[in-house]
Structure formats: structure tokens, C-alpha cells
VEXFI-413987 format. One record per residue (C-alpha): residue number from 0; x, y, z. Coordinates in nm, 3 decimals, m for minus. Example, Ala and Ser with C-alpha at 12.3 -4.5 7.8 and 13.67 -1.06 7.14 Angstrom:
% residues 2
0 1.230 m0.450 0.780 $
1 1.367 m0.106 0.714 $
***
This chain:
% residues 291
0 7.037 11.067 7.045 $
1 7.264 11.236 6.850 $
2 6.964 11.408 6.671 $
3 6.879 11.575 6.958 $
4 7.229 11.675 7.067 $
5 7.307 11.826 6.745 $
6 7.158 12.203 6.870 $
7 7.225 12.333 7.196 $
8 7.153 12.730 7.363 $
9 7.574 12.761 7.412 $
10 7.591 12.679 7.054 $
11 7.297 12.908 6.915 $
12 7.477 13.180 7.152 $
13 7.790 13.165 7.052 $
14 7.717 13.307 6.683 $
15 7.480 13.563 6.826 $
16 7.725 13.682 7.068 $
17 8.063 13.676 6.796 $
18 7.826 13.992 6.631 $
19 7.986 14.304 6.674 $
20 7.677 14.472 6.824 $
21 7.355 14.450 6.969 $
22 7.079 14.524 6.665 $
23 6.710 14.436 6.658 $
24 6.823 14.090 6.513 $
25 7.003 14.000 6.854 $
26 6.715 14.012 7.060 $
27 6.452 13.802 6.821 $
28 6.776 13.558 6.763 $
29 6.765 13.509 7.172 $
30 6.423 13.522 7.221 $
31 6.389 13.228 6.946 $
32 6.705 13.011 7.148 $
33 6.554 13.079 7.484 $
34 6.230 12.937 7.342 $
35 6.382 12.674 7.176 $
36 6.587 12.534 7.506 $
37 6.253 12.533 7.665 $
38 6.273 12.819 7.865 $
39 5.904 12.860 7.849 $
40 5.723 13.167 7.693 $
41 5.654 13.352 8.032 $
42 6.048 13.281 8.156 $
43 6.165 13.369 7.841 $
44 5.972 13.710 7.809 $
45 6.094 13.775 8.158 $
46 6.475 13.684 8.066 $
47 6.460 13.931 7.775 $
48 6.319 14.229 7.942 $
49 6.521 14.234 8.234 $
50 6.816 14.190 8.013 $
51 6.694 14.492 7.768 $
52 6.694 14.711 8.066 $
53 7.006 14.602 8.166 $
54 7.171 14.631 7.816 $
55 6.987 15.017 7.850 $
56 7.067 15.101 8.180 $
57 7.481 15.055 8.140 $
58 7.461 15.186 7.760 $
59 7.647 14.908 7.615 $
60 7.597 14.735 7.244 $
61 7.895 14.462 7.319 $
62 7.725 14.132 7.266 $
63 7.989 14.008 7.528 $
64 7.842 14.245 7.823 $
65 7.467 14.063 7.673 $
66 7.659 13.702 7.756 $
67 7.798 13.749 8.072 $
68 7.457 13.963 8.193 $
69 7.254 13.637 8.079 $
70 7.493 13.421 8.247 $
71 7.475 13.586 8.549 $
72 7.080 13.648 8.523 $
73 6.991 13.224 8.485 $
74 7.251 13.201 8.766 $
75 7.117 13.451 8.997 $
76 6.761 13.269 8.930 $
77 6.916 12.908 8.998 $
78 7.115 12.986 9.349 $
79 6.722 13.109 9.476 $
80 6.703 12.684 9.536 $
81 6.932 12.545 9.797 $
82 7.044 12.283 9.593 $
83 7.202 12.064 9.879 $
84 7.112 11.727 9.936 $
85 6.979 11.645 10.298 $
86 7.149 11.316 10.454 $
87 7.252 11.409 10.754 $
88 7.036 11.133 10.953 $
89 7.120 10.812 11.026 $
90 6.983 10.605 10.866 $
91 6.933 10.895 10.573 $
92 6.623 10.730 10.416 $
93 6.561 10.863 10.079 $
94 6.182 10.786 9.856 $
95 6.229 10.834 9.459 $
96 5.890 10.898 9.298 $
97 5.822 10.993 8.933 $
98 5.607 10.858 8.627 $
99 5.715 10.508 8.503 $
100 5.926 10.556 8.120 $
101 6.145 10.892 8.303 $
102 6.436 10.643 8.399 $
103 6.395 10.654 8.740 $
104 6.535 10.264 8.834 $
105 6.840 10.367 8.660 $
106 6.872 10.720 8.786 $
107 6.852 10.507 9.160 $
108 7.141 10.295 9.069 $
109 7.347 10.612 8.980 $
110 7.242 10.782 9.290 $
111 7.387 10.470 9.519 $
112 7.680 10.484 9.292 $
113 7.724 10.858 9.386 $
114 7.670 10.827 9.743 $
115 7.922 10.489 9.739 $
116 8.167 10.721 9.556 $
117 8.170 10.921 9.898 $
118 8.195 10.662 10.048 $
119 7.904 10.664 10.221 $
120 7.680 10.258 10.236 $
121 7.364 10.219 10.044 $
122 7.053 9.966 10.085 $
123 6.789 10.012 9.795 $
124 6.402 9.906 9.894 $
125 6.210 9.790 9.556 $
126 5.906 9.905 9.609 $
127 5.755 9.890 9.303 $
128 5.642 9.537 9.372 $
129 5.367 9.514 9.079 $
130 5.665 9.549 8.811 $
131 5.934 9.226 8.828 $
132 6.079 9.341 8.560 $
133 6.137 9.667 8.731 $
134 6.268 9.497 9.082 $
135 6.488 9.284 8.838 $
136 6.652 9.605 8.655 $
137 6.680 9.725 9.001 $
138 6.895 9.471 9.119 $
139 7.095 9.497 8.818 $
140 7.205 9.857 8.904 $
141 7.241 9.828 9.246 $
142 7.463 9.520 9.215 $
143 7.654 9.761 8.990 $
144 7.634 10.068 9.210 $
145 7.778 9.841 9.487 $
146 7.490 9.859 9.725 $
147 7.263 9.593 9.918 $
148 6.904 9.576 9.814 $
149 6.586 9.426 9.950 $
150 6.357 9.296 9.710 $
151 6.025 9.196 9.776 $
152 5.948 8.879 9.885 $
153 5.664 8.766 9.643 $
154 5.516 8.967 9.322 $
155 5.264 9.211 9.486 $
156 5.412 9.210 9.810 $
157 5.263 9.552 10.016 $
158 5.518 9.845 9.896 $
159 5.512 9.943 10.257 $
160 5.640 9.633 10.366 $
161 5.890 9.654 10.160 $
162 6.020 10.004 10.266 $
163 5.963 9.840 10.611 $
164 6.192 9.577 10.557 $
165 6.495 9.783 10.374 $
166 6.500 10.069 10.669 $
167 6.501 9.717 10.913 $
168 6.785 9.614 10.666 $
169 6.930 9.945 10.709 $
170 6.965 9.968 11.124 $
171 7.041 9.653 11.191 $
172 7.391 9.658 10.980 $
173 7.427 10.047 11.016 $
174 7.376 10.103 10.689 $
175 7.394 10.497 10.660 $
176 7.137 10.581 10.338 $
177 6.846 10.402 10.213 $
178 6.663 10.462 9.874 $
179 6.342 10.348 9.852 $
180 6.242 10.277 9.495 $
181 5.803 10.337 9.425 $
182 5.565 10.273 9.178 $
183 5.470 10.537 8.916 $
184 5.164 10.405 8.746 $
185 4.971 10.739 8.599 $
186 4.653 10.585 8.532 $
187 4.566 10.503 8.899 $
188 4.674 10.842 9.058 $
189 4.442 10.853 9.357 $
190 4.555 10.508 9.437 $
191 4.902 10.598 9.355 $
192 4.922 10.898 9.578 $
193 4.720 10.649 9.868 $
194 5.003 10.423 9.851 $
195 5.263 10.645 9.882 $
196 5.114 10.857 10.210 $
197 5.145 10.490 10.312 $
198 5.481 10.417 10.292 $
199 5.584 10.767 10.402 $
200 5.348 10.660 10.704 $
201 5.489 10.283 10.811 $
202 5.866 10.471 10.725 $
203 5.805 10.792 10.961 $
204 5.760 10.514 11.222 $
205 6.089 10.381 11.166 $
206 6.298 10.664 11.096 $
207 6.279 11.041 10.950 $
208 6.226 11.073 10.578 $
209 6.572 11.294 10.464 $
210 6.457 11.371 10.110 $
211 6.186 11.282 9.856 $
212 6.294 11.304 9.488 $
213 6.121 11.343 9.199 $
214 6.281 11.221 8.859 $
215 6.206 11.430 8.615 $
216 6.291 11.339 8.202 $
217 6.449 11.682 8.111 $
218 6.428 11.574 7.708 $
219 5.984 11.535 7.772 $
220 6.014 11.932 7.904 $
221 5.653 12.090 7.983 $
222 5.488 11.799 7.909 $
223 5.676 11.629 8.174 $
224 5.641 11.840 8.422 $
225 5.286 11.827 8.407 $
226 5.259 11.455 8.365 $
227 5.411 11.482 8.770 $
228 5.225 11.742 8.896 $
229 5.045 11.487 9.076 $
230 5.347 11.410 9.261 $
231 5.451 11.772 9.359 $
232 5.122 11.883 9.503 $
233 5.059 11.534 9.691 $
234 5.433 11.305 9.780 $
235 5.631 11.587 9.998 $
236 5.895 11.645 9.714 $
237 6.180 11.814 9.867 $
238 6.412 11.791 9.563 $
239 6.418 11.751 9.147 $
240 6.652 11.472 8.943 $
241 6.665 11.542 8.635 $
242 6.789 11.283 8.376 $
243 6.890 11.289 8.044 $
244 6.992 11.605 8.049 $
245 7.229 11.588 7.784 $
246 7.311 11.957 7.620 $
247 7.045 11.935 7.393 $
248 6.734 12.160 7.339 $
249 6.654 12.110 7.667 $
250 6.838 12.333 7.879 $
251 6.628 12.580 7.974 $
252 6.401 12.355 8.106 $
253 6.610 12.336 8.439 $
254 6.538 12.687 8.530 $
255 6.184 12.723 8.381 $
256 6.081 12.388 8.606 $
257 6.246 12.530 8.955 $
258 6.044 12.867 8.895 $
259 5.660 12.664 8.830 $
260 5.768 12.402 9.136 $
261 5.948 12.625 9.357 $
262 6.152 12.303 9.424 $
263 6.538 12.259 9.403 $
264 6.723 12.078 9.136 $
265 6.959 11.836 9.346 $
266 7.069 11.588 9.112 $
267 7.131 11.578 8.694 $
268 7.216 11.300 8.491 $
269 7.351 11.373 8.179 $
270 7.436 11.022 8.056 $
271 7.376 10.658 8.029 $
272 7.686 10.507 8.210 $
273 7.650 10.464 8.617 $
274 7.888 10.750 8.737 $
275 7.694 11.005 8.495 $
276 7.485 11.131 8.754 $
277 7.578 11.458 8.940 $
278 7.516 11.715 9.240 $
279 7.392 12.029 9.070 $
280 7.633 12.348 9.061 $
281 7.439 12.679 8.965 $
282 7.761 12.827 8.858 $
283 7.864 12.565 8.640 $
284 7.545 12.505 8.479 $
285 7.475 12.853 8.422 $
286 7.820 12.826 8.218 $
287 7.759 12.521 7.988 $
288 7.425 12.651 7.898 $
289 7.547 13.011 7.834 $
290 7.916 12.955 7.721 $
***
């Protein structure tokens, strides 16, 4: 871990920036960090051309104008996603999707903890009934997070039934949000994708789905992101979690994986304890990444 948070793009920046102009050297130094915090080759070409024109346009060679124009630039870019977080209904019923290995039983028990830190009640459904182990570390974190959960009732039990159950769980004690935990098994992806239009099927019976998120390991990058593509074209994703986001190499990835998906970050973790798991700011991210 502490390998890979050894480099970051605010600290690359910061000794490009501290030169007293803009030179040749300036723009291969950013293209290199861009590409390096996993901006992506077609992001980061775009990045550097619109801020070459910029640079050009208002006749400057203060490396601090070049800062605060990329800041602004990857923040303009971000605030295109309305990164707000839809659970408004009642109950607010919430399905987490994602490849098995990206964290996503953990990143669940951080979401109830964030939702019970706003005081809002949580029931967690685990649905991924083929994995004990998994309903087991589920338990763990809810029990943690401080919200109810509904396990299945034998090893195998229908993931439907278990959604079916939890949102049942969820009106009959007026439980306000439910997260419904799935499976994420890559190597059956047709079945996968069945079983999911199934759940979203027995749960649109019960109740309106508020949000379907897909966890996403920031530290995996492009290779992630294609590893889920099979969720984005076929579960409904409405927003992105990203975990492990920790100010490594990895920055860039948050903008370069809005742009491909056209889908909104809502949520980062950017730690291992429970309450490091966060709404995501534009402005604020735009600033730890840039400096």
C-alpha cells in the first residue's frame, strides 16, 4: 500500500508548476503525469490541447495560470455528472453490482454506515447467496455499520427471494433505505446478467429501484472498467463507487471512467476503516488531484 501511495498527480505537479515558466519540458512533464494517473491516452491528449490553447489564447508562461486552468478544466469535466445520490423514496431500495475481488461487501457496510451517519435506517439484503463466506463478511459490516440485515435462509437460496424478503423487512418496520448486496461471478455473465433482470423484476413489484451502483476498484484502472462493462450496458447503473481510491497513481481514472460510461461518480472510498467512504465533491476532488 504504501508502494502505491508513494507518487501521486498533486505531487508530480507541484515541481512542474514551482518552474518559473512554461518551456517545452512542461508540457511532456504533464502529458507523462496525466498518463501516469490514468487519465487515459485520448483524455489526456484532449486535457493538453485545450490547455495549450488556453495557455496561447491569454499569453501567459506562469506555471500557476497552467494549475489553476487544469484545475478548473478536470472540474468543469466532473460537474457534467450530477453526482447526487437518489433516496428520496420510501423505502429507498438501493442494488450494488460489480465483479467479485473490487471490495464491494465492504464498500456496502460503509455505505449503511454513511447513510446511519445521517441518520437515516438501513436493512442490507445478501444476495449473493452462492458465497457464505461473502453473506458472513456481510454481516460483519453491517453489524458494524449499525444496520439490520437479512441473510438468506439456506446456502443457494433464490437471490430474488432474498431481495424479496429484505424490501418485506424494510416496510414492515419502516425502514427508510435498503441495499441489496448481488453476486458478481465473471465467468457466468449471461447467467449473471439473467439473475439480476430478476431481482430488479420481483423488487420493481415491491417498490421503485432508487439507484443501482456499480463498485468500481479505482487502483485496477482500464482494466477494471472493462472487466464491468458487462454491468453498464446490461444492470441499469445509475451511479459509480469507487474504492480504494487512495491518492495514488490512480487519480485520473475518476474522470477518464465518467467520460467512457457517461455515468456519475456518487460515492469514493479512500480507505479501509468504515467511515472512509464519501459523497463525491467535484470541487474538492478537482483540488486534491491538482493541488
Amino acid at each position: 500500500m504504501a508502494e502505491r501511495s508513494s507518487w501521486s498527480l498533486a505531487g508530480a505537479l507541484r515541481g512542474m508548476f514551482a518552474k518559473k515558466t512554461i518551456d517545452d519540458d512542461t508540457w511532456d512533464d504533464l502529458e507523462d503525469a496525466l498518463i501516469s494517473a490514468d487519465f487515459g491516452p485520448d483524455l489526456t491528449d484532449a486535457i493538453v490541447a485545450e490547455l495549450r490553447a488556453k495557455v496561447a489564447r491569454y499569453n501567459t508562461t506562469d506555471p500557476a495560470d497552467l494549475q489553476r486552468m487544469l484545475r478548473e478544466g478536470i472540474e468543469e469535466r466532473l460537474v457534467r455528472f450530477d453526482t447526487t445520490l437518489k433516496l428520496s423514496e420510501r423505502p429507498a431500495v438501493v442494488l450494488v453490482v460489480g465483479v467479485n475481488g473490487v471490495g464491494k461487501t465492504t464498500t456496502i457496510g460503509k455505505f449503511a454506515r454513511f447513510l446511519r451517519g445521517y441518520g437515516r435506517t438501513v436493512v442490507v439484503g445478501a444476495a449473493d447467496t452462492f458465497r457464505a463466506a461473502a453473506v458472513e463478511q456481510l454481516a460483519t459490516w453491517a453489524e458494524r455499520a449499525g444496520a439490520e440485515i437479512v441473510r438468506p435462509q439456506q446456502q443457494g437460496q433464490d437471490p430474488a427471494s432474498v431481495a424479496f424478503q429484505t424490501i418485506e423487512r424494510a416496510k414492515a418496520q419502516g425502514i427508510e433505505i435498503v441495499i441489496i448486496d448481488t453476486a458478481g461471478r465473471l465467468q457466468t455473465k449471461g447467467g449473471l446478467m439473467d439473475e439480476l433482470t430478476k431481482i430488479r423484476r420481483v423488487i420493481e413489484k415491491q417498490a421503485t429501484i432508487a439507484e443501482v451502483l456499480l463498485v468500481l476498484d479505482a487502483t485496477t484502472g482500464q482494466n477494471g472498467l472493462a472487466q464491468a462493462e458487462a454491468f453498464v450496458q446490461h444492470a441499469g447503473v445509475t451511479g459509480l463507487v469507487l474504492t480504494k481510491l487512495d491518492g495514488s497513481a490512480k487519480g485520473g481514472f475518476v474522470l477518464s471512467v465518467q467520460e467512457r460510461t457517461g455515468i456519475p461518480i456518487k460515492l469514493v472510498g479512500q480507505g479501509e476503516q468504515i467511515g472512509d467512504l464519501t459523497g463525491f465533491t467535484p470541487h474538492v476532488f478537482a483540488q486534491q488531484l491538482v493541488g
